[in-house]
C-alpha positions, 0 to 999 in steps of 0.5 A: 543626065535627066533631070527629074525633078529630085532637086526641086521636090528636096526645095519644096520639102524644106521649104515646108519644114520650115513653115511647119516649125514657123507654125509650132513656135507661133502656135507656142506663142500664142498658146503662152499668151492666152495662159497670161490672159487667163490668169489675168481676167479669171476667164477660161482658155476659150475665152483667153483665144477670143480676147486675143482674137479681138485684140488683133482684130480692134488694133489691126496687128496680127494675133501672134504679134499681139501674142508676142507682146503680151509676153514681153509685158509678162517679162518687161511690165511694157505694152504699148498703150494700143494694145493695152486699153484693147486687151483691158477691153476686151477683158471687160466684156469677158469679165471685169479686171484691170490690168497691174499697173495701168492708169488708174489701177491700184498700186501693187503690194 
């Protein structure tokens, strides 16, 4: 029986859907974490990407992880203090804000 290769293109196709679903929810994710950082600094979705950017980059960890842990604050009110101080920078240099309950902001209603 040939051999023509059927099998070997079904394996590269699967294997591609799988990298294109991998990218739709990373993309999601990363989408949900900048409408959190808008919300928080008050600045536009342009400059929620660039502090997400430069959050990842100042603490070294992929965007979509920076992503996902800005998300689990969102659920939990934890981040890990790394990643804190960068995003309360970053968000300084886009705009003045604090982030709720980090040391020193005000207690919350």
């Amino acid at each position: 029986m040939p051999t023509d290769g059927g099998s070997d293109r079904i394996f590269a196709l699967q294997e591609e859907v799988q990298q294109l679903k991998e990218a739709v929810v990373s993309h999601a994710v990363v989408d949900q974490a900048i409408g959190m950082v808008v919300a928080l600094g008050r600045i536009s979705p342009d400059q929620g990407w660039a502090v997400l950017k430069e959050v990842s980059q100042h603490t070294n960890i992929k965007l979509r992880n920076v992503a996902e842990l800005i998300l689990v604050w969102g659920r939990t009110g934890v981040m890990p203090e790394e990643i804190r101080a960068a995003l309360e920078d970053a968000l300084d240099r886009a705009g003045p804000t604090q982030i709720p309950g980090s040391p020193g902001s005000p207690p919350e209603a």
